[in-house]
N, C-alpha and C positions, 0 to 999 in steps of 0.2 A: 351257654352255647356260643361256640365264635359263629361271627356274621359269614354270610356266603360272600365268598371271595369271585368278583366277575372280570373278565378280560372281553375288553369293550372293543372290536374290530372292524373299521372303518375307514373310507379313505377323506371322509369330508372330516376335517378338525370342528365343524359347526355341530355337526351329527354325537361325534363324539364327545363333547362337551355338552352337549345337550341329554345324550343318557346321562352321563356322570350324575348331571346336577337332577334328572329327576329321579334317579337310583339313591341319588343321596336324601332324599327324604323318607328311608327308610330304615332304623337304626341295625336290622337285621340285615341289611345287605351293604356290601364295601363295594366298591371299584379297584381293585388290587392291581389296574395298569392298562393299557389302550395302546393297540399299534393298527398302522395304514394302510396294512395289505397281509396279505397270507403269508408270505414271506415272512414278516417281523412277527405275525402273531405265533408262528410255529417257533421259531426262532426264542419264544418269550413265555411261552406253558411253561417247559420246566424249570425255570427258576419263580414265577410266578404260582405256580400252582393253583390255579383258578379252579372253583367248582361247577364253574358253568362259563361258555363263551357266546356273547353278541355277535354274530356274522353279518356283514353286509353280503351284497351277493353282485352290484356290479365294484369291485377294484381292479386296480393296473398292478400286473407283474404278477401277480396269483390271486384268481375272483375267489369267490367265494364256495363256487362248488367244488372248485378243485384242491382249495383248503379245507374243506368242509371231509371230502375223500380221506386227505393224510391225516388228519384227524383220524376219522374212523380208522386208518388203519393203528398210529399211533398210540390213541388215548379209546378202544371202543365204549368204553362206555362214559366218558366227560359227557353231558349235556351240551347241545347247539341249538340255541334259538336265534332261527336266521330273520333278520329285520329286512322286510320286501315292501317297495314300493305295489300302490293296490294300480298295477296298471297290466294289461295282456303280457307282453312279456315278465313282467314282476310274476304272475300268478304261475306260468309254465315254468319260470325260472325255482319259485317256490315247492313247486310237486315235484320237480325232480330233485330237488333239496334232501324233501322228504323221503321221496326214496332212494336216498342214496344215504341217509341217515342219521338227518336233523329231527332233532326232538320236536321242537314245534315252531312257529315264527309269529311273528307280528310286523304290521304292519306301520309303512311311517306316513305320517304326517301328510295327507291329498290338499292340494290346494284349493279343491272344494271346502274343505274342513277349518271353522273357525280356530286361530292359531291355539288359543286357551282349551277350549275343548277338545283338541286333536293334541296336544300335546300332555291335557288328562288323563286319557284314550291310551295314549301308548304309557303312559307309569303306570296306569290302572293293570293293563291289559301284561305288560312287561314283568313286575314285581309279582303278581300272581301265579304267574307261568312260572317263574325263576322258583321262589317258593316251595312248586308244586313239583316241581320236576328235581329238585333238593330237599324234600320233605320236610322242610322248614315251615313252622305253624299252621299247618295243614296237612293233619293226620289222616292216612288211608283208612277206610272204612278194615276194621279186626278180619282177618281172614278166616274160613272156613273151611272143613276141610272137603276135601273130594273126594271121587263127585258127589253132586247134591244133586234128588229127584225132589221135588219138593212131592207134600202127601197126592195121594192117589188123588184124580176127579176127573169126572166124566170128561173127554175130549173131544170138543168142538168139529167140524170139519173145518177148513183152514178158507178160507177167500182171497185175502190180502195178508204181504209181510209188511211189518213195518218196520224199519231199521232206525235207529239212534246211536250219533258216533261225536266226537269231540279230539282232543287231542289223541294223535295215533290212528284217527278212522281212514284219513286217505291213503296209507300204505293198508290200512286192515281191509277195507272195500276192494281197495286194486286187486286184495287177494281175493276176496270171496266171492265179487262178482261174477268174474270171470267161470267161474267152477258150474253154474248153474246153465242147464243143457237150453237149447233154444224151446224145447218142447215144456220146460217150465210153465206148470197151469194155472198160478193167476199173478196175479200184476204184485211189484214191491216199491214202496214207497220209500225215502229216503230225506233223514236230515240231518246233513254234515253241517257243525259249524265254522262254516267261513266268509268270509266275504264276498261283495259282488263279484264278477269275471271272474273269482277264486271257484267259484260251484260251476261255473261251465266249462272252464277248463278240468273240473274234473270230470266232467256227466262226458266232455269228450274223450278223456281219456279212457276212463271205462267202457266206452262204445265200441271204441277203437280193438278194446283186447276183450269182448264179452261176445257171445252170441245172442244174447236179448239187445234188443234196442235201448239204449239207454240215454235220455235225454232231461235234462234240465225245463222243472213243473212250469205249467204253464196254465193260464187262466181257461177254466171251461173244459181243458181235457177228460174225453171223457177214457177209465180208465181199461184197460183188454191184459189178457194173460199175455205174458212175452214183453213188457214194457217195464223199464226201471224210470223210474222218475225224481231225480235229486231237488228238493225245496233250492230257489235262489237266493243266492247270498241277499242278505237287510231285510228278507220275505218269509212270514209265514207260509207254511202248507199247509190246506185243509183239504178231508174229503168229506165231499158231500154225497148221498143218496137221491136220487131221482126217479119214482116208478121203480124200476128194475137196472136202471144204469148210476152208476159211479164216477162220478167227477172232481176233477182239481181243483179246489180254491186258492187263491194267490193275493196276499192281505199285508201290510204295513200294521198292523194293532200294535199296543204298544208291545216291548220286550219282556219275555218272561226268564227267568234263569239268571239274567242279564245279559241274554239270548235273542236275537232273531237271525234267522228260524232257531226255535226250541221246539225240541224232542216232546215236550209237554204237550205242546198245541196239537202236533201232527197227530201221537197216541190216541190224546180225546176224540179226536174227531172222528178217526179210525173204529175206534169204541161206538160211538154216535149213531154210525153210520153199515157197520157191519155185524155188531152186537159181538154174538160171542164168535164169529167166525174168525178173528185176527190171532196173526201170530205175532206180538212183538218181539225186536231183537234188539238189547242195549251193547254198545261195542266198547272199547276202550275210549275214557273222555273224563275231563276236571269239572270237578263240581256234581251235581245232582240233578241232571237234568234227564227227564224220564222218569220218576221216580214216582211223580205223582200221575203223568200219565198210565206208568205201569198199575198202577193202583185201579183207574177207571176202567180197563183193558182187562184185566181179572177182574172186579166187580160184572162186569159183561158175560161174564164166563169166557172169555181168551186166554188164551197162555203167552205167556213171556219166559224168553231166556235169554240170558247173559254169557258175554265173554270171561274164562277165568282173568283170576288177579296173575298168574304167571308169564299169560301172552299180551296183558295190557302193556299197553307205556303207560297210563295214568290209569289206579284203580279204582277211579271215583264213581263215575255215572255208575259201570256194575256194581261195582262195590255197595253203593248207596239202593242198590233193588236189591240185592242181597240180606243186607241188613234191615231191609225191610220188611224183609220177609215172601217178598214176590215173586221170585225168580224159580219156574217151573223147573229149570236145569242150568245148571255150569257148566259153561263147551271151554276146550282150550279153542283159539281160532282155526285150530284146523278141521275142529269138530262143529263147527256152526253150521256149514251147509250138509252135511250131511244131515243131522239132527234139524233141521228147517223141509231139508226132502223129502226126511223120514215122513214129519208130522204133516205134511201139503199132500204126500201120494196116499194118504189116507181116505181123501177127499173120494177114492174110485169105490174103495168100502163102503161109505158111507152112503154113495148113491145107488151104490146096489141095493143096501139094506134100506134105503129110503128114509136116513136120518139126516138133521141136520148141525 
């Protein structure tokens, strides 16, 4: 297989020389050329023909979103993984990225961050993504066809959603949040992975276009219907039971998935804490994360369902509950909240009938 060809776009020559040489420690991936601004990098796709592009996102004479635009209109579907600074503006600069049609980003180098270990961080973090987003030795979980009910079993009343999202979840959330009426009857809990200021910048933006409130988890909340709550970037989420009330936990433990927050932590706890009343929801996202959560979540007796592999950008998290065996249902994303409302407005059945 030829290596993945990358067009590294930057306007610091430090920046750029610095992907090359950590890209070059992988024999499946080339640097096939590097320009200083949007200008040159549009200018240099088609004789390069790159399979994925590095975007910075502040350059002079065309930033990065506005090259990031003639791309999409260009090239729709070339991969862009946009490199952002982890700082308030970097993070707003990042989500509008994403919706506007960046595959995914990472993050450069905080001067908090030991130079050795933050410059791991991003080949680690860089290489994986590039990869995965070019299906380069990391094969998507076998597809399935549709739809899939998994077998018949008794259906819980619903209490708590719990959602799990990774690459693709902040455009996939923008969508589905928003859809859910403010009279929504009980609370959803939420773990995008991203980094710090990265999950409050989105818990605002989804506030912003949602009629639930929706805010970034916080230690001791306790949880009510009509509230979205996103775990914080570097932070687990836990829920905890108390008597009859329900609360946030907010934890540093170490990482799981190689993950924090991980989809794992939040599901168990969810599990733990509400038995079989959970609904969980895995979204578009790399790697496996959720997967054993989903596992605790159905052993409880809850249901779990998954985004199809057609509306993901990466078909891994579902993919990997699928193949698990776990996933009550396969939605395209436009099917998720519906099929979430469905199984929550059951909740009035069941209190009639006096089940749980």
């Amino acid at each position: 297989m030829q290596p993945v060809r990358i067009l590294i776009v930057d306007d610091s020559a430090v920046v750029r020389k610095l992907l090359s040489y950590l890209l070059a420690s992988d024999s499946e991936i080339v640097v096939a050329g590097t320009a200083g601004n949007g200008i040159q990098a549009l200018a240099r796709i088609p004789g390069l023909k790159p399979d994925l592009v590095t975007l910075d996102i502040e350059m002079p004479e065309m930033d990065g979103l506005e090259t990031l635009v003639e791309i999409r209109k260009l090239y729709p579907k070339l991969p862009v993984i946009m490199f952002s600074s982890l700082t308030e503006h970097g993070a707003k600069a990042t989500l509008d990225a994403l919706a506007r049609g960046a595959s995914d980003y990472v993050t450069k180098p905080s001067p908090g961050e030991p130079k050795g270990l933050s410059q791991e961080r991003v080949r680690q973090e860089l290489i994986q993504k590039i990869k995965c987003l070019c299906k380069v030795s990391a094969p998507q979980p076998r597809p399935v066809p549709k739809p899939i009910v998994a077998a018949s079993r008794p259906q819980a009343r619903i209490d708590i959603v719990a959602i799990g999202s990774s690459t693709g979840g902040p455009n996939a959330l923008c969508e589905l949040v928003p859809q859910f009426t403010a009279d929504f009857s009980v609370p959803i809990v939420i773990v995008q992975h991203m980094p710090p200021l990265f999950t409050r910048q989105l818990a605002e933006r989804l506030n912003a276009r949602s009629p639930l409130l929706v805010q970034e988890g916080k230690e001791g909340e306790r949880l009510q219907q009509g509230q979205v709550w996103i775990a914080p970037g570097d932070h687990h989420m836990t829920v905890t039971r108390m008597g009859t009330e329900f609360t946030l936990g907010i934890n540093r433990d170490p990482q799981e998935n190689s993950c924090r927050p991980a989809v794992d932590v939040l599901f168990r706890s969810v599990a733990r804490s509400y038995g079989a009343n959970v609904l969980g929801v895995v979204l578009t996202g790399m790697g496996s994360d959720g997967t054993r959560g989903s596992v605790v979540i159905r052993e409880a007796g809850g249901a779990v369902i998954v985004q199809d592999e057609a509306s993901s950008v990466v078909w891994g998290m579902p993919g990997n509950v699928v193949a698990a065996g776990l996933a009550d249902r396969i939605c395209p994303l436009e099917g998720i909240v519906p099929e979430v409302v469905r199984r929550v407005s059951m909740r009035r059945i069941y209190a009639v009938a006096g089940r749980t």
